[in-house]
C-alpha positions as a Markdown table, in Angstrom:
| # | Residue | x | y | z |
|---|---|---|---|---|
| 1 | Unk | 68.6 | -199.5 | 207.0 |
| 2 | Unk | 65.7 | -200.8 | 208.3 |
| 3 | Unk | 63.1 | -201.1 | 205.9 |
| 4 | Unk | 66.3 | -202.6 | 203.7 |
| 5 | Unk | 66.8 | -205.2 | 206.5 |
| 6 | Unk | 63.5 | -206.5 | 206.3 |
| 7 | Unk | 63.6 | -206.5 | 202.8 |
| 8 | Unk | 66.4 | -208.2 | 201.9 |
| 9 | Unk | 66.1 | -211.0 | 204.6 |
| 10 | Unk | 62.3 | -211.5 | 204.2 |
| 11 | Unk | 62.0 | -211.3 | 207.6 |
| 12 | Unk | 58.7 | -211.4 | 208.9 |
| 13 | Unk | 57.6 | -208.2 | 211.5 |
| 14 | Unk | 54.9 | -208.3 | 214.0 |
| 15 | Unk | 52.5 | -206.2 | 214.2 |
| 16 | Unk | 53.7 | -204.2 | 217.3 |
| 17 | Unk | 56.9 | -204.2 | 215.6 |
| 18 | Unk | 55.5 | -202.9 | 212.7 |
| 19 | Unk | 53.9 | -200.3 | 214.8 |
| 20 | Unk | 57.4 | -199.4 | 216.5 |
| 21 | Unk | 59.2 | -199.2 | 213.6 |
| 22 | Unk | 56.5 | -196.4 | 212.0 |
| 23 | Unk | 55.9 | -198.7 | 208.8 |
| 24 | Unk | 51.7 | -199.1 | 210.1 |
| 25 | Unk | 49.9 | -196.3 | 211.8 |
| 26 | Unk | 47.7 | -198.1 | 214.4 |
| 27 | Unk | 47.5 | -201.8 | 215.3 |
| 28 | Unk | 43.8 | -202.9 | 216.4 |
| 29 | Unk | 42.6 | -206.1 | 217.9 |
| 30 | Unk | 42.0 | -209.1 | 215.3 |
| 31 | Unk | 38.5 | -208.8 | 213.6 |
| 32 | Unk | 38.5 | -205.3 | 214.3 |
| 33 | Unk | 40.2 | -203.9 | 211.1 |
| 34 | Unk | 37.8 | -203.2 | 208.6 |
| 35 | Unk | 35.7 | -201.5 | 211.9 |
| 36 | Unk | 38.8 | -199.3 | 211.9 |
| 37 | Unk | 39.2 | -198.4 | 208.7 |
| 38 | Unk | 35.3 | -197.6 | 208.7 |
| 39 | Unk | 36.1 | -195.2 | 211.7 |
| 40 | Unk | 38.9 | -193.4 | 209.9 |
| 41 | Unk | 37.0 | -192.9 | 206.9 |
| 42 | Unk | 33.9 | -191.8 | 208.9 |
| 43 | Unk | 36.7 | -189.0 | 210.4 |
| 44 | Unk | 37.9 | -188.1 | 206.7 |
| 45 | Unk | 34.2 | -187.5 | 205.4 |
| 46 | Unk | 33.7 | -185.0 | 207.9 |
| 47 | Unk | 35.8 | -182.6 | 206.5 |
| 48 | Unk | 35.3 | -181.2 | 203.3 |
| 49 | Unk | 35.8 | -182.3 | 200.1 |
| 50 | Unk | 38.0 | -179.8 | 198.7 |
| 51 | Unk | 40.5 | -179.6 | 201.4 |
| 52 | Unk | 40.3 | -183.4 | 201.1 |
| 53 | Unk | 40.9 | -183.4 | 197.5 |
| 54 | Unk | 43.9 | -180.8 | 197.9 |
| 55 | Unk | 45.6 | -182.4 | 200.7 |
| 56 | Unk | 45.4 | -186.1 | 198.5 |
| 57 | Unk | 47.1 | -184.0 | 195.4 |
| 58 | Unk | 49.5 | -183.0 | 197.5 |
| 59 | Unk | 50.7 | -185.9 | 199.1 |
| 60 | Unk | 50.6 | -187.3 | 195.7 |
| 61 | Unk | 53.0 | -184.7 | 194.5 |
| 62 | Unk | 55.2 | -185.3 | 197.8 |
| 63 | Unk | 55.5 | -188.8 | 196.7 |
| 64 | Unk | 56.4 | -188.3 | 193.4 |
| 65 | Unk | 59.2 | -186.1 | 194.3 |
| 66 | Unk | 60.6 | -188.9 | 196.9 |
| 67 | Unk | 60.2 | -190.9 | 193.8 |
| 68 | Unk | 62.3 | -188.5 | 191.4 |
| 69 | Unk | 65.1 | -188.9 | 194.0 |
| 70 | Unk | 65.4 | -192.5 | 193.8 |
């Protein structure tokens, strides 16, 4: 009911809210985004790349089936 809350209204979120609520993972200090993201990809090239390729397809396919439902 949330997420259709938000949507319907347009109501803007904060950040923290957005945090609260589960819709972002992590919220980092301004200007530090793209430092982040560069952190969490340096984390994700350290495993391999076939585990990282199967575990994409998969949530892929988990996606699609919450997709079928709708």
């Amino acid at each position: 009911t949330l997420a259709a809350e938000i949507l319907l209204t347009g109501r803007h979120v904060t950040a923290q809210e957005a945090l609260r609520f589960g819709l972002v993972g992590r919220v980092v200090p301004k200007g530090q985004a793209l430092a982040e993201a560069k952190n969490i990809a340096a984390d994700i090239c350290d495993n391999g790349p076939l585990s990282i390729r199967a575990l994409m397809h998969m949530l892929r396919e988990i996606d699609e089936s919450l997709l079928d439902r709708v």
